[in-house]
VOTITI-256544 format. One line per field, with one value per residue (C-alpha): x, z, y; residue in one letter; residue number from 1. Coordinates in pm, whole numbers, padded with zeros to 5 digits. Layout:
BEGIN
u <- c(X, ...)
w <- c(Z, ...)
v <- c(Y, ...)
code <- c(A, ...)
pos <- c(NUM, ...)
END
This chain:
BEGIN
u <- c(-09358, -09199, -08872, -08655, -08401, -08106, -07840, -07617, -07625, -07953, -08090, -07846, -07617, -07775, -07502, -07509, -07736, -07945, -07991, -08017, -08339, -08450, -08481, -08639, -08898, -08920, -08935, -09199, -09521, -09621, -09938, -10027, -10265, -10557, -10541, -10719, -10383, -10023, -09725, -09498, -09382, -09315, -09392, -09380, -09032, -08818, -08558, -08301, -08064, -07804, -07559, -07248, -07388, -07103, -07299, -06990, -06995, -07242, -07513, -07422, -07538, -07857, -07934, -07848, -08130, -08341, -08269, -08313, -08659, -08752, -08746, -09075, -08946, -08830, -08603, -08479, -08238, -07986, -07707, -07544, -07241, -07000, -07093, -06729, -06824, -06538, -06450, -06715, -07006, -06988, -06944, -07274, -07429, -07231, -07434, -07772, -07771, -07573, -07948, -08145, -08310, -08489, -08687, -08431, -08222, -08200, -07906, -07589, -07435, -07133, -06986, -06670, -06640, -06282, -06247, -06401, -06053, -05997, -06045, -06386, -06483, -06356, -06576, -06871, -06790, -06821, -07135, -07232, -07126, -07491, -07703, -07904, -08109, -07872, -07848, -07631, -07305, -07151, -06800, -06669, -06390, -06366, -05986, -05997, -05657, -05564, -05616, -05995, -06012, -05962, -06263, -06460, -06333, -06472, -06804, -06907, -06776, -07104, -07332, -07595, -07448, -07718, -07474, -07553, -07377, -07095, -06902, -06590, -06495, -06177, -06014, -05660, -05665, -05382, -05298, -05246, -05649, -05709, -05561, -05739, -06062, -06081, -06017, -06353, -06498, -06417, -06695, -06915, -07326, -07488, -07273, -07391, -07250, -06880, -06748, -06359, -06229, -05955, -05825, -05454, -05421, -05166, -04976, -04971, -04962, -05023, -05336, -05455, -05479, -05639, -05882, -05934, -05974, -06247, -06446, -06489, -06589, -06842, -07161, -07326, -07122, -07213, -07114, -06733, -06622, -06257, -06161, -05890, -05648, -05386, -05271, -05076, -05076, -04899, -05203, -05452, -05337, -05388, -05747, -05818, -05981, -06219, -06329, -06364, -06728, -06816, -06800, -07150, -07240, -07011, -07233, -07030, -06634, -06466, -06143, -05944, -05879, -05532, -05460, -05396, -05643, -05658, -05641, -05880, -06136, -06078, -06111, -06389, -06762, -07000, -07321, -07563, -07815, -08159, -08442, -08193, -08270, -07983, -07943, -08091, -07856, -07696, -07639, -07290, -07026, -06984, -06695, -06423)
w <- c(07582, 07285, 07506, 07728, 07870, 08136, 08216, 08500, 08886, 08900, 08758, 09006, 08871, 08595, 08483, 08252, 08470, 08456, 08139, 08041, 08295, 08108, 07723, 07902, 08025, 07699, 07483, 07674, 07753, 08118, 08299, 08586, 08881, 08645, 08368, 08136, 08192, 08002, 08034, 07730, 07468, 07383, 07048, 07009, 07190, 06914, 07119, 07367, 07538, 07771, 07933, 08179, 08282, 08310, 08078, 07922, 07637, 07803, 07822, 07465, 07331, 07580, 07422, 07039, 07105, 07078, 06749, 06596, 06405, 06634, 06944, 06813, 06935, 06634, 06768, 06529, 06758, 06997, 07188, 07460, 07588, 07797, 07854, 07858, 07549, 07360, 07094, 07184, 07236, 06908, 06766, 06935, 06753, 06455, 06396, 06461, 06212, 05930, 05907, 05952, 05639, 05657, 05854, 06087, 06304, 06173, 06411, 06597, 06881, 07068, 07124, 07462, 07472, 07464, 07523, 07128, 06937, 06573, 06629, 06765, 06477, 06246, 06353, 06375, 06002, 05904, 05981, 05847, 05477, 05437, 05625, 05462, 05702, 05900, 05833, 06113, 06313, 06538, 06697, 06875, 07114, 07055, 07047, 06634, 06471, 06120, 06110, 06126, 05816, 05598, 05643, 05649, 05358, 05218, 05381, 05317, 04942, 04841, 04656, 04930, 05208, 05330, 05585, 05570, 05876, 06022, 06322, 06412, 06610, 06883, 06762, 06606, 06273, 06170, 05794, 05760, 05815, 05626, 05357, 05374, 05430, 05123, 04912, 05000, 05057, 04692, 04592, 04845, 04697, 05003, 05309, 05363, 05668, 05823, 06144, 06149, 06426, 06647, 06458, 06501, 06109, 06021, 05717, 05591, 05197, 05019, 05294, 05250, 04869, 04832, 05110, 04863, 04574, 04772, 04885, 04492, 04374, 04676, 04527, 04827, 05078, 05177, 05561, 05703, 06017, 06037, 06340, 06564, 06294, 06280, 05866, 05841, 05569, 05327, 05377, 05403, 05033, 05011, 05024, 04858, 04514, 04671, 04839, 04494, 04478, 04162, 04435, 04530, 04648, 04947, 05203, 05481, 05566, 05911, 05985, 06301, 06329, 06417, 06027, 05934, 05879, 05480, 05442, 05749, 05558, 05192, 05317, 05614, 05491, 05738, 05771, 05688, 05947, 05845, 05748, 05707, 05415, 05137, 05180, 05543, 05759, 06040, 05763, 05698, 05502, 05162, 05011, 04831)
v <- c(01230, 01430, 01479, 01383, 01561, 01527, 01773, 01788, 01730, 01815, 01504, 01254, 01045, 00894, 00596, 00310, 00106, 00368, 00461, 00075, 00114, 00399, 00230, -00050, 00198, 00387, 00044, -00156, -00203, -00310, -00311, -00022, -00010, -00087, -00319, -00049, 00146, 00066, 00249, 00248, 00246, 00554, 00601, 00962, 01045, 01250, 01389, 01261, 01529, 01395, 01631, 01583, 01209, 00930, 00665, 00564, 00304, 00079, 00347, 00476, 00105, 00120, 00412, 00299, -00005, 00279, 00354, 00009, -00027, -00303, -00061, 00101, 00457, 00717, 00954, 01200, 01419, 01272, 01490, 01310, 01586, 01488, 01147, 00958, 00749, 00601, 00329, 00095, 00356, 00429, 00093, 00053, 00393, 00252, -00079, 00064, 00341, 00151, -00016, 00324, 00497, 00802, 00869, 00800, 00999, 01320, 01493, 01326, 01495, 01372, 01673, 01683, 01318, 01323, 00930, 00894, 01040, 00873, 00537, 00595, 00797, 00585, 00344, 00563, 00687, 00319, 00255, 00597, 00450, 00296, 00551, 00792, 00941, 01138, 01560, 01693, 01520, 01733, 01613, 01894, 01865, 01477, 01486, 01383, 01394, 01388, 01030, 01061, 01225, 01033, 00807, 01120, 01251, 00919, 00937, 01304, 01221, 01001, 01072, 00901, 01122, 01286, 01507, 01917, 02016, 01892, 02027, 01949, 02248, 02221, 01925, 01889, 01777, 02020, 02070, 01700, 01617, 01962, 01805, 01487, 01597, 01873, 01553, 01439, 01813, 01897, 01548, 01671, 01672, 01768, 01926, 02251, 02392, 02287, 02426, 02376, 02607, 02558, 02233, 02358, 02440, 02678, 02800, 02455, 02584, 02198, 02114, 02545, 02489, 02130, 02312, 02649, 02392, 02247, 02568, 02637, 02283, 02150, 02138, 02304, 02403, 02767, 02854, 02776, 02894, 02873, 03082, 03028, 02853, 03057, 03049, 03390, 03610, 03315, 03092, 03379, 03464, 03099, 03118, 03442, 03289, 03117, 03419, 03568, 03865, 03537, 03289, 03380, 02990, 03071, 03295, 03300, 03219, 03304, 03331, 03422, 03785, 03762, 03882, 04152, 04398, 04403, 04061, 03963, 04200, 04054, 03695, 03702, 03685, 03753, 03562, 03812, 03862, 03751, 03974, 04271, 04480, 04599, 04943, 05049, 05183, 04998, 04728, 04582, 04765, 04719, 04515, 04690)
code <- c(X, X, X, X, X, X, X, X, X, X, X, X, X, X, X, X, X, X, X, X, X, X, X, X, X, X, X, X, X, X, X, X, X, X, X, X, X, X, X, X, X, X, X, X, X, X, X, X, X, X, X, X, X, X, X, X, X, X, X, X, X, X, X, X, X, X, X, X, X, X, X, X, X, X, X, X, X, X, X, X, X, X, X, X, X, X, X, X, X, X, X, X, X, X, X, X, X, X, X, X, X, X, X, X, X, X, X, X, X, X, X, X, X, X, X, X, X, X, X, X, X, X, X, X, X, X, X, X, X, X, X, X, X, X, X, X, X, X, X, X, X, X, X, X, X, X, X, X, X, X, X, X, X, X, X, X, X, X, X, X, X, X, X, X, X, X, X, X, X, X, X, X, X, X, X, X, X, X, X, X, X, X, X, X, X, X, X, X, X, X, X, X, X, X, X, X, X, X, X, X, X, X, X, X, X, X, X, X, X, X, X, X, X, X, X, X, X, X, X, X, X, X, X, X, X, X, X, X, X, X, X, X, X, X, X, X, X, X, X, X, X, X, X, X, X, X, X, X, X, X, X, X, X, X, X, X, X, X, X, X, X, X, X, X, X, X, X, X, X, X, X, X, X, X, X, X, X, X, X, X, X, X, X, X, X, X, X, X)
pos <- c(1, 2, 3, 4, 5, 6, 7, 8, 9, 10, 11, 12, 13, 14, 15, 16, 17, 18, 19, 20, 21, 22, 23, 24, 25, 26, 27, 28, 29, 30, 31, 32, 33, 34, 35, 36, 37, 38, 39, 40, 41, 42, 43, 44, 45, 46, 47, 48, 49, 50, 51, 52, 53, 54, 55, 56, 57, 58, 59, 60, 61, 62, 63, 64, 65, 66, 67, 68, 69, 70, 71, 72, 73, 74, 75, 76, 77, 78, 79, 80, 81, 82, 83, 84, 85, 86, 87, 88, 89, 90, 91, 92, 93, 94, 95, 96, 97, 98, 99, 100, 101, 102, 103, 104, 105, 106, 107, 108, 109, 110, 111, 112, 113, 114, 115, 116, 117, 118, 119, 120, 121, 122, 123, 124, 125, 126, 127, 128, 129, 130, 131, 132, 133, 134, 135, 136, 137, 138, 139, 140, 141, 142, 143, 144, 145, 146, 147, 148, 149, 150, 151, 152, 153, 154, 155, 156, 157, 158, 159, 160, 161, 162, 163, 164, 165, 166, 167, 168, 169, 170, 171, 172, 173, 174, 175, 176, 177, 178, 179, 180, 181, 182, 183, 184, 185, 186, 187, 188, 189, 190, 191, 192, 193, 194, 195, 196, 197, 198, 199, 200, 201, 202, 203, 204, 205, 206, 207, 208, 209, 210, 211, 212, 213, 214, 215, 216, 217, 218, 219, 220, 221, 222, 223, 224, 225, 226, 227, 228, 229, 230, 231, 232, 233, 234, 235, 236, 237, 238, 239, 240, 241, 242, 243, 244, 245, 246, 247, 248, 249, 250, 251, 252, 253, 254, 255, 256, 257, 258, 259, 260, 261, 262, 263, 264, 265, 266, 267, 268, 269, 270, 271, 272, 273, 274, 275, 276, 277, 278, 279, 280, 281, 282, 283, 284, 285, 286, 287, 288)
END
């Protein structure tokens, strides 16, 4: 078993209880018909997808015993969407991988669990301090407000961060978290890839230029997406150095398209699509 994988009605009504059932059964060993015959552990389960299932903040820690070193299991890619986890859930997650060196968990997903706003990422970001295992977090739509930057800003400034992408798209960290988290994103080694759309940023000049000072002095940041903030022209022109042709560590930067055209053009940078030759037609058009 190399996956597991449970999303939506389909599967029932999975639950806490249930998912505390279903480490047990993924953790230990127990004899079947014959006694030639064991079931379990699972040694070679890497990936744990768990969509639209109410396992709240008890399942989240069933699920976290999994992680520990003691559980026998390495899973390297855990997504649980939707799952009502809060505070406590990721207290749970928290406490597990402040122990976990790589090889560890290698990707975090707790994207739409509304319940988890700052102080559950807070806490999560705490026990992130010690971990270096861990290459992708994604948080979207986890109702995160400025407040949770600032430990972030802490945590992706490390040199032991191992972090490369980090999505935090559809919460509402405004200018104030901009601001606070391009502190950190300036002392970044390692963050490669940041999704900040739809965060409720506008023409918030102070939090718009600590953010432009930031694009040009990460180490290796090289793909934004920053759609849906709406920064007007004033914080557009904002922006505009860091989108300089010499800033050629930046591949891609997208922003909403509700500028105007001149300035939407100078300041979006496409992603260019891979295995596309310079020169062929059908290619992108040139910048100006």
């Amino acid at each position: 078993l190399l996956q597991l994988i449970l999303e939506g009605e389909d599967v029932g009504t999975l639950g806490s209880g249930g998912v505390r059932a279903l480490t047990l059964a993924i953790m230990i060993s127990f004899p079947l018909v014959s006694v030639w015959f064991t079931n379990g552990p699972y040694t070679q389960l890497r990936y744990i997808r768990i969509w639209k299932q109410e396992i709240g903040n008890e399942g989240a820690a069933a699920i976290a015993s999994l992680l520990q070193a003691s559980s026998g299991v390495n899973i390297a890619y855990l997504e649980l969407l939707d799952c009502g986890i809060g505070e406590d859930g990721c207290r749970a997650l928290a406490d597990v991988l402040s122990l976990q060196k790589a090889p560890g968990l290698l990707t975090l997903n707790l994207d739409y669990n509304l319940e988890i706003n700052d102080a559950g990422v807070n806490v999560l970001f705490d026990g992130l301090f010690n971990n270096t295992a861990l290459k992708q977090l994604h948080l979207d739509y986890c109702d995160i407000g400025r407040n949770g930057c600032i430990k972030l800003a802490q945590l992706i400034s490390l040199p032991a961060c191992a972090i490369e992408v980090l999505s935090l798209n559809g919460n509402n960290i405004e200018g104030e978290g901009l601001h606070h988290l391009s502190l950190g994103l300036a002392r970044s080694q390692r963050l490669v890839t940041l999704n900040l759309s739809d965060n409720g940023i506008r023409n918030n000049i102070e939090a718009l230029t600590a953010f432009r000072d930031a694009l040009i002095r990460s180490k290796a940041l090289a793909h934004v997406d920053f759609t849906f903030n709406l920064i007007e022209p004033d914080g557009a022109n904002v922006l505009l150095p860091a989108l300089a042709p010499e800033n050629v560590k930046l591949q891609s930067f997208l922003v909403d398209a509700s500028l105007p055209g001149d300035l939407f053009q100078q300041l979006n940078r496409a992603r260019k699509a891979e295995g596309k030759k310079k020169g062929k037609k059908g290619g992108g058009k040139k910048k100006k």
